[in-house]
N, C-alpha and C positions, 0 to 999 in steps of 0.2 A: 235195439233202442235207437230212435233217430235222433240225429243231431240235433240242439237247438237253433231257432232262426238265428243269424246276423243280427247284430244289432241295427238299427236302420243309420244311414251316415247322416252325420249334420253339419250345417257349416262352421262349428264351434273347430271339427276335425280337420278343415279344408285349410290351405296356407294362408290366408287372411289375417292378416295381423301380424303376422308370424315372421321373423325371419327365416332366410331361404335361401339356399346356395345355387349360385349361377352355374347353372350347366351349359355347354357348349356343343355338346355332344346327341342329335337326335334319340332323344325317350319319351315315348309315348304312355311311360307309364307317370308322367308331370299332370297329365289331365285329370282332374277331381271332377267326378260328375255328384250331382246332388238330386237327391227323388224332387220333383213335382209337386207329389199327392199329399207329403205334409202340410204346405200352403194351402192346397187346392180344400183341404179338408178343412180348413179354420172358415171356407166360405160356401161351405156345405157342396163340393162337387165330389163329384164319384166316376166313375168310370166312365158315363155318356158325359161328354162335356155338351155347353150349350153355345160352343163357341169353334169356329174354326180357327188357324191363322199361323204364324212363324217366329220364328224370331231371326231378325238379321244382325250380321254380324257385319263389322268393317275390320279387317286387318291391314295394320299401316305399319307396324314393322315387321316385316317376313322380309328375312335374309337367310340364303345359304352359300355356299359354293360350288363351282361346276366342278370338273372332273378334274380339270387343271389347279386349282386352288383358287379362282377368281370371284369374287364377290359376287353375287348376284342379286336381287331384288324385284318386289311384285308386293300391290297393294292383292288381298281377298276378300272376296267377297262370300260370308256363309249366311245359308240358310237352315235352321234349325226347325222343323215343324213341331206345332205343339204338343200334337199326339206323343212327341217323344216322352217317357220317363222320369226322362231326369234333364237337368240345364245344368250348362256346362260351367263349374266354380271361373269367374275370370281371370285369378292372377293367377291358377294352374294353367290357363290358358295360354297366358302371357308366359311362363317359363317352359309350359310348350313350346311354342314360336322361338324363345329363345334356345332351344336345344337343338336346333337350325343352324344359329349361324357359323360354327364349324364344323358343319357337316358336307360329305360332297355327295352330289346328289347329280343324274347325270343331265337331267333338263328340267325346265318346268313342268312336264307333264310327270314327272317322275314324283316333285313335288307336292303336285298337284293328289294323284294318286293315294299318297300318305298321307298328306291331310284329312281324304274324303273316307278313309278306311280309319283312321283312328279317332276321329271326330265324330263319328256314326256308331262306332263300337261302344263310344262313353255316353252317347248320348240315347243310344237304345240300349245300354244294358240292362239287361234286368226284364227286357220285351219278349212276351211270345212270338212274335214275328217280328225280328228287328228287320227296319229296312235304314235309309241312306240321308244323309245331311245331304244338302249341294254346295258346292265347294266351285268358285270362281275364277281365276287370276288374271291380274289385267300385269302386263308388263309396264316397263317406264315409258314406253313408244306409245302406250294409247293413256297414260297420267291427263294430258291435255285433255281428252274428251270425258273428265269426271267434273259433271256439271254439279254446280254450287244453286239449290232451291229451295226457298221457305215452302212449310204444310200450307198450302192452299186453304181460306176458307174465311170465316167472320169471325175476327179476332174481337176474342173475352175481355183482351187485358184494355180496349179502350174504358171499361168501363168503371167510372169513379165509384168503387165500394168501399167496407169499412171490412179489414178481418180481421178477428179475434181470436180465431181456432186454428190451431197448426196440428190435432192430429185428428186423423180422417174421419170426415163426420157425414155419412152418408145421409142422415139427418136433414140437412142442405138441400138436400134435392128435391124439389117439385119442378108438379108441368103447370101451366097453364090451361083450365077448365071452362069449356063453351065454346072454345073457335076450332076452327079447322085443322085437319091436320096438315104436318110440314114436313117438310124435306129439305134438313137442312145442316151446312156442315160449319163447326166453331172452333179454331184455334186458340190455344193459349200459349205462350213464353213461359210461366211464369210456374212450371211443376218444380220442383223441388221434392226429394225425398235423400234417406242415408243409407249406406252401405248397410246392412243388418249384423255385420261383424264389427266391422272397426268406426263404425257413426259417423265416416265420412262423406261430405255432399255430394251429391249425384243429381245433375241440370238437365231440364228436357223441354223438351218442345211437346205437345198432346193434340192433337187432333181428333176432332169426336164426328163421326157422321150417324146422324141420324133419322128412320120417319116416323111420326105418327106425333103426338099431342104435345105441343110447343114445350122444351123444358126451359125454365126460370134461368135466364141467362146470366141474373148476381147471382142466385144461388151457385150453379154450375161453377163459378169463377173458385167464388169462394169454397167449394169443397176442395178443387183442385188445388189450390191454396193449400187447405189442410193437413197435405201430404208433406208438408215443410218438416216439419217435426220426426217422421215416421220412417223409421226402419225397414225396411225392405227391398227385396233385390228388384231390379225393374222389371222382369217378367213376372214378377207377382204383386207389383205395383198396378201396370195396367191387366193385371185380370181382375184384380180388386175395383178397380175404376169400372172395368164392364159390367162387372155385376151388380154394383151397386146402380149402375143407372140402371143397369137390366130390368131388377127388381123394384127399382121405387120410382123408376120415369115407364115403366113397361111400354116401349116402343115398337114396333113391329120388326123394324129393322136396326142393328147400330153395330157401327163400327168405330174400334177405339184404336189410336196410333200413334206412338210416342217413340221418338229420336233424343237418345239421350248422349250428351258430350263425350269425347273420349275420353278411355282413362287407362295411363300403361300402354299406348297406342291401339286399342280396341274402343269400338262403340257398342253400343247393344241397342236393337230400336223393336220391339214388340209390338206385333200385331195382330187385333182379334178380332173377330167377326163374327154375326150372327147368320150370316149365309155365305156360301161358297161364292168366292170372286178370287179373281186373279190379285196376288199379290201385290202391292207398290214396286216400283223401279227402289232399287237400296239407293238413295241419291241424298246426300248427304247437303245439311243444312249451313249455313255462315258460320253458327256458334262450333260446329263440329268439324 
């Protein structure tokens, strides 16, 4: 007789919300990974996605100890690819990092190591061929060389509209019919979305690049707007954003990129793509 499946885990399960006891002590078993494919499946995706891209991480509080007892610290830098399975719950995240700081560890790269091994195990579990997060760390000797840059491009929010709608209305979107095509990239400030567990705000910055049939610049403002209201984690925020222009601006080419604030000292900044390109520099914005 075979066993029945696992139930599938959800974030109702994950620490969110929840009270949670501070560990101090390195456990890798603090990381809650969450499947992908329940999102992915409310917007009709299946196993070929139609999009490449990562998700970057910032870690800003990573502290451990060396060998001696001495405090140590380093900002990280992760990259998460989307092909992974699952995304990694954030405040398991965070009491990950926190299971560091009395921990002795014998250098950074020792660090370094455990990060990229247990980060990679949660976020491809469940993969037929798991492979690897990238894991970064910059010491406090190169802090000074972490440049501070807004998303490049023609920002949406100059423009005087009226919004009415705060949850996502793909609705909103058209292109522009009879002129030529374009190539061209739009910023917005002004995303807003909430936690999907505990309905608290989550601020981003979006960037949209796109080519082919001019899309409706109030509209665009005002969908992105939409997302005020709306529950969802932000890598399933901007997959939501790509498809939806996907499908109702059908552009040849688009790329979606949104830097969201930190929170718990983590950022999350997701990025999708309809063609293979090299990733963005992880370079973190004013607001963040």
């Amino acid at each position: 007789m075979r066993d029945s499946p696992a139930p599938p885990v959800t974030p109702a399960q994950s620490p969110l919300g929840k009270t949670a006891s501070y560990i101090d002590q390195y456990d890798p078993a603090l990381l809650f990974p969450l499947p992908r494919a329940t999102k992915r499946q409310e917007l009709g995706l299946g196993n070929q996605l139609p999009f490449f891209g990562a998700d970057a991480w910032t870690a800003f509080e990573l502290s451990w100890l060396n060998l001696r007892g001495k405090p140590q610290l380093a900002l990280a830098h992760i990259t998460v690819p989307c092909e992974t399975p699952n995304i990694i719950e954030s405040k398991s995240f965070k009491l990950y990092l926190n299971s560091f700081n009395n921990t002795r560890f014998a250098d950074a790269a020792d660090v370094l190591v455990r990060l990229r091994a247990d980060l990679s195990e949660a976020a491809w579990r469940g993969a037929a061929s798991p492979a690897s997060v990238g894991v970064r760390l910059l010491g406090p000797e190169l802090f000074d060389r972490e440049p501070v840059c807004e998303l490049d491009g023609l920002s949406l929010d100059r423009l005087d509209i009226a919004c009415e709608r705060y949850s996502p209305a793909p609705d909103l979107l058209r292109t522009t019919q009879g002129e030529p095509p374009v190539n061209e990239t739009l910023v917005s400030n002004l995303l807003k979305s909430n936690c999907l567990v505990t309905g608290q705000p989550d601020w981003g910055s979006v960037q949209i690049r796109y080519s082919g049939d001019a899309i409706d610049q109030e509209g665009l403002l005002q969908y992105l707007v939409s997302f005020r209201n709306h529950n969802e984690f932000h890598e399933q925020c901007v997959e939501r954003i790509f498809m939806d222009i996907w499908q109702r601006c059908k552009p040849s080419r688009l790329t979606v990129y949104a830097r969201y604030t930190r929170r718990g000292g983590l950022d999350i900044n997701p990025f999708r793509t309809s063609h293979p390109q090299t990733l963005p520099p992880n370079t973190r914005t004013a607001r963040q």
